[in-house]
C-alpha positions in Angstrom: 0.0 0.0 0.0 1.4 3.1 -1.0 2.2 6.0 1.7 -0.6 8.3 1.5 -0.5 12.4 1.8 -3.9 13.1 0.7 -5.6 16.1 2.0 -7.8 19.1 1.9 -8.0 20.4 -1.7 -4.6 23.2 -1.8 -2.6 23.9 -4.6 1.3 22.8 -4.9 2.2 26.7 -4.1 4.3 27.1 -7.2 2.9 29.9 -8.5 1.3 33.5 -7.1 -2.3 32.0 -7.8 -1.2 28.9 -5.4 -0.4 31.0 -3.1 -3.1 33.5 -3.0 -5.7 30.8 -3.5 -3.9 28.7 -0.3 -3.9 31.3 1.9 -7.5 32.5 1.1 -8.8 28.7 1.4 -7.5 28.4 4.8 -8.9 31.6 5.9 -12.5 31.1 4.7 -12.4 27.2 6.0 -11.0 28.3 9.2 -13.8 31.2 9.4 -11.1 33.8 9.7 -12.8 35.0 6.6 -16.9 34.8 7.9 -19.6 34.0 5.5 -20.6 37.0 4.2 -17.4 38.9 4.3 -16.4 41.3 1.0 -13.2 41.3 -0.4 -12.1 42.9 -3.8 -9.2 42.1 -6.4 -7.6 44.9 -5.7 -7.3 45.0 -2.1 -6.4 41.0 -2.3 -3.5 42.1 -4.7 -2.3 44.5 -2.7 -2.2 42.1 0.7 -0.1 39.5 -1.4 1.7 41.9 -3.8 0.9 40.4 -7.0 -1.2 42.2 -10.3 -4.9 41.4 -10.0 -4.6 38.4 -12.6 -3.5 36.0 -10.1 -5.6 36.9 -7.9 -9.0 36.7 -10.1 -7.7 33.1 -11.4 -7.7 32.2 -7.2 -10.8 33.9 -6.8 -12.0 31.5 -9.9 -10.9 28.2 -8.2 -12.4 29.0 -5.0 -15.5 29.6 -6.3 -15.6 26.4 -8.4 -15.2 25.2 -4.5 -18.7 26.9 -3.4 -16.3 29.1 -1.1 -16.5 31.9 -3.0 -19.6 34.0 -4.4 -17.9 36.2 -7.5 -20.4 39.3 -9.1 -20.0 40.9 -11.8 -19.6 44.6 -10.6 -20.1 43.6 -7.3 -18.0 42.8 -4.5 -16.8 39.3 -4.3 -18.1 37.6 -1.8 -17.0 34.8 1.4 -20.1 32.5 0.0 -22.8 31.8 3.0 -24.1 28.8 3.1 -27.2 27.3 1.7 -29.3 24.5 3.1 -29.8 23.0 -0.3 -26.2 23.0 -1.4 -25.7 21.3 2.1 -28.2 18.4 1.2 -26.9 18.1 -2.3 -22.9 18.3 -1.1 -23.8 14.8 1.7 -25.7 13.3 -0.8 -23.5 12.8 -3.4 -20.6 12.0 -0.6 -22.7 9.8 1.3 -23.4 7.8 -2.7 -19.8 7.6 -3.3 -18.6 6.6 0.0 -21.4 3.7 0.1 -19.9 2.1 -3.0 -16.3 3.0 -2.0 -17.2 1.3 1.6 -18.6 -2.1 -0.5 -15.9 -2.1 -2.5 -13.4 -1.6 0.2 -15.3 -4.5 2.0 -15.1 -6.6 -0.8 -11.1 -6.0 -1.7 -9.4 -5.4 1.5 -6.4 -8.2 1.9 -3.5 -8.1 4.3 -1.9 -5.2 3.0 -4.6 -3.5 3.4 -5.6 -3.9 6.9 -2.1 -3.1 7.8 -2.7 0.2 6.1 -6.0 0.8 7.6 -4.5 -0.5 11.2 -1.3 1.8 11.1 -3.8 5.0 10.1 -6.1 3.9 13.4 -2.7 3.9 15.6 -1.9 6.9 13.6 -5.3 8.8 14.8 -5.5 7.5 18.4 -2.0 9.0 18.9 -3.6 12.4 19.0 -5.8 11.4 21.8 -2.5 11.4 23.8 -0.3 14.1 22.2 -2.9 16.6 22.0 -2.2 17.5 18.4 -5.7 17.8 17.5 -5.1 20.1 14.8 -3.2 17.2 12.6 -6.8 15.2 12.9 -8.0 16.8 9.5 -5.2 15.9 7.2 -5.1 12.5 8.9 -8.8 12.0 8.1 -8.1 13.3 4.4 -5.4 10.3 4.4 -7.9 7.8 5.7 -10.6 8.2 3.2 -8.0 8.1 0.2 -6.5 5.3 1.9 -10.3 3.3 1.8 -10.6 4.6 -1.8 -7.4 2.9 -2.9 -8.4 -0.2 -1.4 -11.8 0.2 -3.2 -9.5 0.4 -6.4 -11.6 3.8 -7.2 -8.5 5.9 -6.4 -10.6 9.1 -8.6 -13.6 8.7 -6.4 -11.3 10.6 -3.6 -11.7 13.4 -5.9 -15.4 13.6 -5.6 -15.4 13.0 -1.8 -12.9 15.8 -1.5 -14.5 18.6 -3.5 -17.7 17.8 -1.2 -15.8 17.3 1.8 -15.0 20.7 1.6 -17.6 22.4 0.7 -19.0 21.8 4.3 -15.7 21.7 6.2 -16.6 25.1 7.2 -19.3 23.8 9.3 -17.0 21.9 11.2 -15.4 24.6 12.7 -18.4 26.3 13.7 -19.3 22.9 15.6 -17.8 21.0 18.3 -14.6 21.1 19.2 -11.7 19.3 18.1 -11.5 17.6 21.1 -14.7 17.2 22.0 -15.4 15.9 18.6 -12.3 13.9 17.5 -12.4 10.7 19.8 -16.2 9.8 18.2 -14.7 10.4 15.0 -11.5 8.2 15.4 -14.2 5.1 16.7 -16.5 5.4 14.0 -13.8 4.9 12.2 -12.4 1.7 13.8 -16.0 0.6 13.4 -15.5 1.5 10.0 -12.1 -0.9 9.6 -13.2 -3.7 11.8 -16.0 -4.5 9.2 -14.1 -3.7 6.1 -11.3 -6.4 7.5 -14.6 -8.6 7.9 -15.7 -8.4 4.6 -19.1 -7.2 5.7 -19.9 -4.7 3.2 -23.5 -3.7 4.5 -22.6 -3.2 8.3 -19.6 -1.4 6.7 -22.1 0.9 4.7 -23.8 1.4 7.4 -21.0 2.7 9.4 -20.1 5.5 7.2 -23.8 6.6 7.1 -23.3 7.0 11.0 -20.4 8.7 10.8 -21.2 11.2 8.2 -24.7 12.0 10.0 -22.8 13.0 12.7 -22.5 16.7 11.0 -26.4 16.8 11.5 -27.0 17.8 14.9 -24.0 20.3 14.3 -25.9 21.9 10.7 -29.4 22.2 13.4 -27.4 24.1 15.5 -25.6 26.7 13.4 -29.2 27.1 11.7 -30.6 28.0 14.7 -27.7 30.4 16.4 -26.3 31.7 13.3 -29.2 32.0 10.4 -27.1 35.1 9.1 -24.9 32.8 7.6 -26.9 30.9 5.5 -28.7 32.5 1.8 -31.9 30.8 2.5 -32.7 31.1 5.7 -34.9 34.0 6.8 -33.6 36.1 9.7 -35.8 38.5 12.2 -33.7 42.5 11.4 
């Protein structure tokens, strides 16, 4: 099994539109940047000292990511988020990752229990080091590491552009650490049935631990309607 360094979806950083488009990424996913917030070419350019081409082609990739609203003669936009967008991002994640997860089931030999056991000893170490910040890339790794087992290697391409078009919600949830060791036994609950070969139980896992985002979606609706587009709010 090959050594995996998937991720969140960030550019190689080669060129001033990597970089731009990096550093803007991380602020809107990290809500440094808050749904809703204005920015313009101009000023971007400025912040990163680079012409406003650059920065209009990073502009352009994060909005093929739903992070970004862009308007013509308008102020582009930090994208708020929209309850159907939600519903239609988990769907099509929850579709893939069913098939990868019977797949998985159905394909996973030695090797790759050894993988998927050495990512689980990988995750639980953050329980005792307290590096809760490395949790996200390590999750990125573990869902590429089930799609290569699944032999759909491409499907991690799907899972990530809809991954992150709700990682944002994430942050305005739980706490890493209140929220990490649930996600690091769901999935072990996850591996012990895909080393079983039990595709439906291993199906079945997933779909618990991708609803686990529900209760968290309920809440932000609730205390923070201004940052959703289709949600009315009292002035």
């Amino acid at each position: 099994m090959n050594k995996h360094t998937a991720k969140a979806p960030k550019w190689d950083g080669r060129t001033g539109v990597d970089e731009v488009a990096n550093h803007l990424y991380d602020d809107i996913i990290s809500l440094r940047l808050l749904p809703g917030t204005k920015m313009s070419e101009v000023e971007i350019a400025s912040r990163f000292g680079v012409s406003r081409q650059p920065v209009r082609e990073a502009f352009s990739r994060l909005a093929n990511l739903d992070l970004l609203l862009i308007r013509p003669q308008k102020a582009t936009e930090v994208k708020r988020f929209s309850t159907q967008a939600i519903e239609k991002s988990r769907f099509i994640r929850a579709a893939v990752e069913a098939e990868v997860l019977r797949r998985a089931a159905r394909l996973c030999d030695k090797e790759g229990a050894a993988a998927l056991d050495a990512s689980l000893e990988q995750q639980r170490a953050l329980l005792t080091t307290g590096e809760y910040g490395d949790f996200s890339a390590l999750d990125y790794q573990f869902h590429a590491l089930l799609c290569e087992i699944a032999g759909v290697e491409y499907a991690f391409e799907v899972i990530c552009s809809e991954k992150a078009k709700v990682d944002r919600l994430c942050v305005l949830g739980l706490s890493k650490e209140d929220r990490m060791p649930e996600l690091i036994e769901d999935h072990a609950r996850i591996v012990a049935m895909i080393k079983a070969h039990d595709a439906e139980k291993a199906v079945a896992e997933g779909m618990l631990h991708l609803s686990r985002l529900d209760s968290t979606i309920e809440h932000i609706k609730t205390n923070n309607a201004h940052f959703f587009d289709d949600i009315d709010t009292v002035p």
